[in-house]
C-alpha positions as CSV (number, residue, x, y, z in Angstrom):
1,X,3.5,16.5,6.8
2,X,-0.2,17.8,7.6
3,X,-3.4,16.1,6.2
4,X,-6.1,18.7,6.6
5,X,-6.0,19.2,10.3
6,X,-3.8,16.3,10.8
7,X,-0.2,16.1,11.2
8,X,2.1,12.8,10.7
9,X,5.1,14.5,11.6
10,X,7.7,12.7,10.4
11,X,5.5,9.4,10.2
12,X,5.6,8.0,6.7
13,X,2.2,6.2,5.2
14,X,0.9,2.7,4.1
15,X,-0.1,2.6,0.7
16,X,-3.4,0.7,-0.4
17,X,-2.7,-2.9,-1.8
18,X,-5.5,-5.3,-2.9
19,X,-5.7,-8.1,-0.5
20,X,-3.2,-6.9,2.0
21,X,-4.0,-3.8,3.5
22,X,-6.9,-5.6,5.3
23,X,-7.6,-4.8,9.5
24,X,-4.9,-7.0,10.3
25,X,-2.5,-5.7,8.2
26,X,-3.2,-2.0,9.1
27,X,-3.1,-2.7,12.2
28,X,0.2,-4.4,12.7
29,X,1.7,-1.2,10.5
30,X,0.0,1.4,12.7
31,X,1.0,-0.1,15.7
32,X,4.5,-0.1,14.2
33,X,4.5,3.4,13.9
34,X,2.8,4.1,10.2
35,X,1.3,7.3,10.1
36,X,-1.6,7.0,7.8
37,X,-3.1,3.8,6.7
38,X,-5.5,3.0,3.9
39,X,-8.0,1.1,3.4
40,X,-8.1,-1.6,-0.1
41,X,-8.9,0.1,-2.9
42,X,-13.0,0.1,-3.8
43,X,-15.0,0.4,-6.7
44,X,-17.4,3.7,-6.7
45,X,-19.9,2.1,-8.4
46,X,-19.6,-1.1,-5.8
47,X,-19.9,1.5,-3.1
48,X,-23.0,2.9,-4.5
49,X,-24.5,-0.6,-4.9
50,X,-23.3,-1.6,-1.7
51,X,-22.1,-4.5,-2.8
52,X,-20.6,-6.6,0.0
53,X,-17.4,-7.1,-0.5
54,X,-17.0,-2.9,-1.8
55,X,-18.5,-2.7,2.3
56,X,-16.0,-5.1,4.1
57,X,-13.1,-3.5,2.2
58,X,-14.3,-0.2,3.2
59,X,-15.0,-0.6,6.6
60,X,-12.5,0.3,9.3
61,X,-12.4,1.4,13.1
62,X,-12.2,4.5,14.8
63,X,-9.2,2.9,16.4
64,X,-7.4,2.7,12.9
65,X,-7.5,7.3,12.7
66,X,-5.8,8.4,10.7
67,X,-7.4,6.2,7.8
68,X,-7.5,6.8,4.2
69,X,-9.9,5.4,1.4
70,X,-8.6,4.7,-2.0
71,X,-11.5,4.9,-4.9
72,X,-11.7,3.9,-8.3
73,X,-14.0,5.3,-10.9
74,X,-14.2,7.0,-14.4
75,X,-17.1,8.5,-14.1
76,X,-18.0,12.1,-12.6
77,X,-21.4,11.8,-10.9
78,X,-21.0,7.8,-10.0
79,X,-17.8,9.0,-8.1
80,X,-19.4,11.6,-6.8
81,X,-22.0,9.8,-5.3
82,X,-19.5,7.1,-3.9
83,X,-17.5,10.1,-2.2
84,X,-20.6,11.2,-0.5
85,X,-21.2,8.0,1.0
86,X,-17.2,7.3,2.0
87,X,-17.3,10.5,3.3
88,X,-19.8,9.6,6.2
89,X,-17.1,6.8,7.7
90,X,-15.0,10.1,8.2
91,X,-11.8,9.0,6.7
92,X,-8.9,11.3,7.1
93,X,-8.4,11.0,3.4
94,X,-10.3,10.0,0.1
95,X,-7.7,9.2,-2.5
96,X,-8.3,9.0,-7.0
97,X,-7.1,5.6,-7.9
98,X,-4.9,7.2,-11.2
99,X,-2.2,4.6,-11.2
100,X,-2.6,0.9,-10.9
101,X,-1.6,-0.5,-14.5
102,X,-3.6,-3.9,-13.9
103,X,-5.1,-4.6,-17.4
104,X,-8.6,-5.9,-15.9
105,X,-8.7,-2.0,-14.3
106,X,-7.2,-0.1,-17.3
107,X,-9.6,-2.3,-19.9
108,X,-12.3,-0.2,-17.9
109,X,-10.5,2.9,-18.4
110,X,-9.9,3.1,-15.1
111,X,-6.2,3.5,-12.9
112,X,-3.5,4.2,-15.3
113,X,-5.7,4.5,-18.3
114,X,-6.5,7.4,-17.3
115,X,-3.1,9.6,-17.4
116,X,-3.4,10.6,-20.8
117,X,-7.2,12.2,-20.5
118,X,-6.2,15.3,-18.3
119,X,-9.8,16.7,-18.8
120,X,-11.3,13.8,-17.2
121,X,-9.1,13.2,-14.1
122,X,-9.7,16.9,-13.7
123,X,-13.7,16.5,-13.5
124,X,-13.4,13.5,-11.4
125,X,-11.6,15.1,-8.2
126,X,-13.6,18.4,-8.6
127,X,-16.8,16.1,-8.3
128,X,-15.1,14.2,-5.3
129,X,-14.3,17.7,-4.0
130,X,-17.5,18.8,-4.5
131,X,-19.3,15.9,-2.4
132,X,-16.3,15.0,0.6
133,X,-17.8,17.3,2.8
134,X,-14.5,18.8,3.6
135,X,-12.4,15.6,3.6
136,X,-9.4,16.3,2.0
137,X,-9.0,14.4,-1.9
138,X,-6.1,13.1,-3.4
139,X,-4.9,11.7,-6.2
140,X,-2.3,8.3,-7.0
141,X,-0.7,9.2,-10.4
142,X,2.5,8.2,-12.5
143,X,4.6,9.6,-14.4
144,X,2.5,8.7,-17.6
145,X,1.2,6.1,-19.7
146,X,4.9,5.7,-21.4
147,X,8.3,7.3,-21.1
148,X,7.5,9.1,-24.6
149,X,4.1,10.4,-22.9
150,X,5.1,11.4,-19.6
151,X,2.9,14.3,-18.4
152,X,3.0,14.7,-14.8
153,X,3.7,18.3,-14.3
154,X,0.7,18.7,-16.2
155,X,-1.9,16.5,-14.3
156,X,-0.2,17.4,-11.1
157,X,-1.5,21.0,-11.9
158,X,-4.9,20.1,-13.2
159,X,-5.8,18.1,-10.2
160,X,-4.5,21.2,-7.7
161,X,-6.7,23.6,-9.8
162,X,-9.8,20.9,-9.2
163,X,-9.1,21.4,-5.2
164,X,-7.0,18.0,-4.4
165,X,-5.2,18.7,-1.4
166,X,-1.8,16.6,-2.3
167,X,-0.3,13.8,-4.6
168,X,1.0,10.6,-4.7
169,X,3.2,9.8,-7.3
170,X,4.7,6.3,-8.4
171,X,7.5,6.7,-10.0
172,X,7.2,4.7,-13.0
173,X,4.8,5.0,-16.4
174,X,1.8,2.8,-16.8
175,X,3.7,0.5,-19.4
176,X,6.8,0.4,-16.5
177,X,4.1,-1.4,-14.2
178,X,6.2,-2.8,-11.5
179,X,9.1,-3.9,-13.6
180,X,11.6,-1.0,-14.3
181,X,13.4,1.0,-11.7
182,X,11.7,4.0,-10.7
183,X,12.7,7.2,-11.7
184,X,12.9,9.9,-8.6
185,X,14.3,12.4,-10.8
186,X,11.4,13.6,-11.5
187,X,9.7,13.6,-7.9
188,X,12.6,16.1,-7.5
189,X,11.1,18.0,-11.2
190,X,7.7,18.0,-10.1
191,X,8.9,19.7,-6.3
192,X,10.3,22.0,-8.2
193,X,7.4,22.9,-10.7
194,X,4.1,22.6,-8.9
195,X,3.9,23.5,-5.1
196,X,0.7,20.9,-4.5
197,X,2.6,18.6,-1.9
198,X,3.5,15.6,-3.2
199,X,4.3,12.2,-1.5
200,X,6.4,9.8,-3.8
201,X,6.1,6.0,-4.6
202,X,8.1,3.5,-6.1
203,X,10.6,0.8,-4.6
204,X,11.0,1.8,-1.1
205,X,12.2,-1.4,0.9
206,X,14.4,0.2,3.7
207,X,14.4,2.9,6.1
208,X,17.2,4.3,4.2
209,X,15.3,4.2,0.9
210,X,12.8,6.8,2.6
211,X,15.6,9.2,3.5
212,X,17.3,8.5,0.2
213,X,13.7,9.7,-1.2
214,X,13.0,12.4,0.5
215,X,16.9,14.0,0.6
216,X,16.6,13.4,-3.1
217,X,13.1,14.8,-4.6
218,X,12.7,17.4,-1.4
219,X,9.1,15.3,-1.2
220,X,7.1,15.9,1.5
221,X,6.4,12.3,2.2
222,X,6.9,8.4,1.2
223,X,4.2,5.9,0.5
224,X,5.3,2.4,1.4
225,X,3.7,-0.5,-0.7
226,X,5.7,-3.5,-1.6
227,X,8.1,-2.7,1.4
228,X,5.8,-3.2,4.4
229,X,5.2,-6.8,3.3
230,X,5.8,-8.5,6.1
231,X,7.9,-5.9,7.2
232,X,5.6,-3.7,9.2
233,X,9.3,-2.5,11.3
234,X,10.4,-0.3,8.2
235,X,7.7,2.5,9.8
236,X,9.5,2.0,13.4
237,X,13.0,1.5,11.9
238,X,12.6,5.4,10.1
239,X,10.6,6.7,12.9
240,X,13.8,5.6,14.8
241,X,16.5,7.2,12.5
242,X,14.4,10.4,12.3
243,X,14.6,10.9,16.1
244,X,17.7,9.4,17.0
245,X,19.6,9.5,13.8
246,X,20.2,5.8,14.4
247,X,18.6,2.6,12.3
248,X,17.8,0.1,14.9
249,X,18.5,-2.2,12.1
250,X,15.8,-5.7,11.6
251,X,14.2,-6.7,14.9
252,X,15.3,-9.8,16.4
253,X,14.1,-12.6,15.1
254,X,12.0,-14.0,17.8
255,X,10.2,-10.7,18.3
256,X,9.5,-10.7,14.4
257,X,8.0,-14.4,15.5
258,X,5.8,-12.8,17.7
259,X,4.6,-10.1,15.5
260,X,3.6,-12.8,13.0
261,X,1.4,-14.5,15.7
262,X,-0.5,-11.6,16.6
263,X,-0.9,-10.8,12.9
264,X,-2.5,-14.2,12.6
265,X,-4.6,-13.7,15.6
266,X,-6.1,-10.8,14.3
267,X,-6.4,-12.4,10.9
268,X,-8.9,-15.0,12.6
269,X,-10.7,-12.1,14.7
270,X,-11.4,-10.5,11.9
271,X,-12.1,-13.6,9.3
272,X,-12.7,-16.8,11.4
273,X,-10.1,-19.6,11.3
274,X,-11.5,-20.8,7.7
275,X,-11.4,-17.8,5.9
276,X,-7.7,-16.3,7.8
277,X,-6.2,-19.5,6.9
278,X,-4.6,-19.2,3.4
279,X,-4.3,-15.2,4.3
280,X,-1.9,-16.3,7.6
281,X,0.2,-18.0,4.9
282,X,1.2,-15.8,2.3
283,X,1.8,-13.1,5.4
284,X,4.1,-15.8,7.3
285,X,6.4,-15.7,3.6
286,X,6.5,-12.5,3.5
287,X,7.6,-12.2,7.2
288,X,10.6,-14.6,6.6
289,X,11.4,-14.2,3.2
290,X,14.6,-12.9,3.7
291,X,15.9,-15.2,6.5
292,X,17.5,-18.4,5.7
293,X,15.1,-22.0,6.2
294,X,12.3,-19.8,4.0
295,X,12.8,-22.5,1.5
296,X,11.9,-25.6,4.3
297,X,9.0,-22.9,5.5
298,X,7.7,-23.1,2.1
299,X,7.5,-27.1,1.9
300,X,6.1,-27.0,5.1
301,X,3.4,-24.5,5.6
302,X,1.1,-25.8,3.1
303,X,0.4,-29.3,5.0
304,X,-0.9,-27.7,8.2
305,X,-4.6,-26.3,8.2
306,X,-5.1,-25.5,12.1
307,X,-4.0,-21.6,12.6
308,X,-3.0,-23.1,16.3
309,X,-0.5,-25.3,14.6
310,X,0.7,-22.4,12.0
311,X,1.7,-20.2,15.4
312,X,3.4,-23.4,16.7
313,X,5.5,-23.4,13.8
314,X,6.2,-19.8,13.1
315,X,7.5,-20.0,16.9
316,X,9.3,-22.8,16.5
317,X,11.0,-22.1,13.0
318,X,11.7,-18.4,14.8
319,X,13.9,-20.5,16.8
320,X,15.6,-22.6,14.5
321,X,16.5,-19.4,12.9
322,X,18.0,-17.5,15.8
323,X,20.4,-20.9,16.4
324,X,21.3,-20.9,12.7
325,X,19.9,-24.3,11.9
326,X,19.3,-23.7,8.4
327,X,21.5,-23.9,5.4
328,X,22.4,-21.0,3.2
329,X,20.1,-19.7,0.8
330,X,20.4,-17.1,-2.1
331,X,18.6,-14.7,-0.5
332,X,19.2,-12.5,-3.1
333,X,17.7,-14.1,-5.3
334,X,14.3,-14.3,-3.7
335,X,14.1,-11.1,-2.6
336,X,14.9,-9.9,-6.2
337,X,11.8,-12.7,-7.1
338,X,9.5,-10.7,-4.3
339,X,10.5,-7.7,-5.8
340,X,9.4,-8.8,-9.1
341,X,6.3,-9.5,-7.8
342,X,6.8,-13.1,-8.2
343,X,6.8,-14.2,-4.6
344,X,4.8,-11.2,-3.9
345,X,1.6,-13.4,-5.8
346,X,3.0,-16.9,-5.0
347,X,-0.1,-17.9,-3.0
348,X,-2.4,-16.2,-5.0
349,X,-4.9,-18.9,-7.1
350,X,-6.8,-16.2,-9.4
351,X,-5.7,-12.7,-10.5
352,X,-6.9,-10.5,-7.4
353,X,-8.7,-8.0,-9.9
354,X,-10.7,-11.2,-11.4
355,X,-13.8,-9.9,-9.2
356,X,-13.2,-6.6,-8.7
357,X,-16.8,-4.8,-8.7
358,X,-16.2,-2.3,-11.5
């Protein structure tokens, strides 16, 4: 797949997740072999005001190309504006937030709330055309705001005829949020009915989901949210079955040990010990969540508060793992919990869009 003058190949991206897809995070996935990154999602008007936090979500390296920005905005000249400014950090990519069903975004009429207003989403990518300086735009949609109200073919082909260079499309409705199964059928509808490419969404968790996706809907790409959690090898793992036809299968666990160290060392290069330290832990869960002893992890990780002593144990537990010391858990069941989105927020103490500069 090309981005502008960029080409991924094969090499599928890394959606943009509110307090994930930090440095760190991107980092581990790029190295991992994600194609494109993004940056968290920022506020246009934030950007504008440069608020501080908008900035240090924004900011990335030139180490991190190909990079996207993800923007969120309802209003034509403030997004504008914002675009102008993103545009002079050069990202490969300045993505429409048109999809994100959280109720203190839509409330705004912002993300989701937007699907049913055509006209507007229209204004707001020319005005981000208009101002990018040749970056390419995109747009995040789904299907619509309901199953009764789904009109994707028809934003699809507004946003093309406003300049956006490709899609993203989760494949659920703004009322599905994160709970129903996706529907791909009509990733395969919309390939079929618009020729603006389109890179689908929506419960991708395995290298085999992104072949399933793209054999099925004939998409020109995947976006990986939920799935890289912790899982950063689901880019290598594909990347693997692409060229060799073969799934390595899940790395060994010592070496997934490892990875989780150097995540936490760049989580305290990037924050300071203080600030990494309740970030190191929800990314250790998500690392072992589907091994057996995540249950003992849980009970345990809480009581330490030295990130020296957190890569002692991740090590050590890494260990106990490979020699089976653990009991049997319902793995299952948690992963169906994760999936839910109920592990996925475990460690969270506030809903991450309380302070979102809007």
């Amino acid at each position: 797949m090309k981005i502008g003058n960029i080409d991924l190949g094969a090499k599928q991206l890394l959606a943009p997740m509110a307090e994930v897809t930090d440095t760190p995070f991107r980092t581990i996935a790029k190295q991992n072999g994600a194609g494109l990154t993004f940056t968290q999602m920022v506020s246009a008007r934030g950007v504008i005001d440069n608020e501080f936090e908008t900035l240090q979500n924004l900011s990335f390296s030139n180490s991190e190309a190909p990079i996207g920005v993800q923007v969120l905005g309802n209003n034509a000249r403030t997004i504008g504006y914002a675009v102008k400014e993103i545009a002079r950090f050069k990202p490969a990519l300045i993505d429409l937030n048109c999809g994100c069903p959280v109720t203190k975004v839509t409330k705004h009429n912002m993300g989701a709330s937007l699907l049913n207003d055509t006209e507007k989403i229209s204004s707001l990518v020319k005005s981000m055309v208009d101002n990018s300086d040749g970056i390419p735009i995109s747009v995040k949609l789904r299907l619509g705001l309901t199953d009764r109200n789904i009109n994707i073919i028809e934003n699809a082909n507004a946003v093309k005829e406003a300049g956006a260079a490709l899609i993203f499309v989760h494949a659920r409705t703004k009322q599905d949020r994160y709970d129903e199964e996706p529907d791909w059928n009509w990733l395969k509808v919309l390939k079929q009915e618009t020729d603006i490419p389109i890179v689908g969404n929506g419960s991708i968790f395995t290298p085999q989901d992104i072949k399933e996706m793209l054999e099925q809907t004939k998409c020109d790409s995947v976006l990986v949210a939920r799935g890289a959690l912790g899982n950063p090898f689901i880019f290598s793992r594909y990347n693997a079955l692409v060229e060799t036809g073969y799934d390595p299968g899940p790395p060994d666990i010592l070496e997934v040990g490892r990875t989780v160290t150097k995540h936490l060392d760049l989580l305290v290069q990037n924050y300071g010990e203080f600030k990494a330290l309740p970030k190191t832990k929800k990314n250790i869960v998500w690392y072992f969540r589907n091994y057996d002893g995540i249950s003992v992890l849980l009970a345990d990780i809480f009581a330490i508060n030295e990130i020296e002593q957190l890569k002692n144990y991740v090590l050590n537990h890494s260990e106990k793992i490979k020699e089976n010391y653990f009991e049997k858990e319902d793995l299952e069941e948690i992963d169906e919990k994760f999936k839910q989105k109920v592990l996925f927020w475990l460690l969270e103490k506030k809903d991450i869009y309380e302070d979102l500069y809007i």
